[in-house]
Residue, then its C-alpha position, 0 to 999 in steps of 0.5 A: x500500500x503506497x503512501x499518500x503525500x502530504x503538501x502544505x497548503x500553497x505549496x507545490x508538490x515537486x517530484x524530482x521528475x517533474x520539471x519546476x513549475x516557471x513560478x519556481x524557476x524565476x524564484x531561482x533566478x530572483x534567489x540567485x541574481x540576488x538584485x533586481x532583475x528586469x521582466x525581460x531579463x527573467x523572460x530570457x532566462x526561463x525562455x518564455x513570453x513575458x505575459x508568462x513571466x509576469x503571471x508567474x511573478x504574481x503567482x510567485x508575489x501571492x504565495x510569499x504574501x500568503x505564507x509565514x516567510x522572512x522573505x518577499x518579492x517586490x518590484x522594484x524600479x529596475x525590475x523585481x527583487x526576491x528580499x527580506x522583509x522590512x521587520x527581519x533588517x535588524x537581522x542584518x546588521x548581526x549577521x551580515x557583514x557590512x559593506x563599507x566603501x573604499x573611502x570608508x575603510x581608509x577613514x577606519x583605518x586612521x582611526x584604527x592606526x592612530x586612534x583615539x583621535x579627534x574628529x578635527x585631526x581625522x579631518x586634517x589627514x582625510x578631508x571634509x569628506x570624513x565627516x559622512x564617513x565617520x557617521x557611517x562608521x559609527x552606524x556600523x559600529x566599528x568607531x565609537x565617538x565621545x566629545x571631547x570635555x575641553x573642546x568642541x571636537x569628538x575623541x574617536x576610536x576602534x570599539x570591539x566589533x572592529x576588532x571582532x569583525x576584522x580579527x585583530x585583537x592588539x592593533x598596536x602588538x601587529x604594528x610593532x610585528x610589522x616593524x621588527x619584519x620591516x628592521x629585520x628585512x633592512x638588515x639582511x641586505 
């Protein structure tokens, strides 16, 4: 006697012989690309006509809607997006590593090499452009800053997420490792 199936509701049943439904494959796609992907890109990539696509992208957004999901399709002015919902985005600031531009990381750089700091010195060896930085390093967490008690300026510093999140425990122990390698190679020639 064979066993019956059991589905959750707004589920498909998938047999590994049966060929995903188009619904499932743009989700695939969506998943994959990880940015927002055009209707005719998502058309291209699953070889269909773009009134399909589109069925299925609603399809697709009506099934997130209606189930217990951290996840949701939107569109987007560029195409459509497979994200996380608006309430789990304090997930990412735990989990996810943040992204920090170029600009950025040199500004946590010399506070990291140099720190603590004043803001004014910061902006004396980095330019104006620090300023939006230094906010956006504090959002992230990787400085600290606190006025300065006979000025107007701010102390800023490295806190332990920089430490945790870059895996350096005594900046100034791989400074001074990085001294003696630098002493040591000038004498060897």
């Amino acid at each position: 006697m064979g066993s019956a199936r059991v589905v959750p509701v707004g589920m498909t049943d998938v047999n590994a012989d049966s060929e995903p439904s188009l619904a499932t494959r743009i989700e695939a796609v969506l998943y994959l690309k990880g940015q927002a992907v055009s209707l005719s890109s998502l058309a291209e990539a699953t070889g269909c006509h773009r009134k399909q696509v589109q069925a299925a992208i609603l399809e697709l957004m009506d099934g997130y809607a209606h189930r217990d999901s951290a996840l949701e399709v939107v569109e987007t002015p560029t195409g459509f997006s497979l994200q996380l919902r608006a309430n789990f985005e304090s997930l990412v600031q735990d989990f996810v590593p943040a992204e920090l531009r170029l600009g950025a990381l040199r500004t946590l750089a010399a506070i990291a090499l140099k720190g603590p700091l004043l803001q004014t010195e910061l902006i004396e060896l980095r330019g104006s452009s620090a300023y939006p930085q230094v906010q956006e390093l504090v959002e992230h967490g990787f400085i600290h800053k606190r006025r300065q008690k006979d000025g107007r300026s701010f102390w800023l510093e490295v806190t332990p997420k920089f430490h945790q999140y870059f895996e350096v425990d005594e900046l100034s122990q791989i400074l001074q490792q990085h001294q003696a390698a630098a002493t040591a190679a000038g004498e060897e020639e």
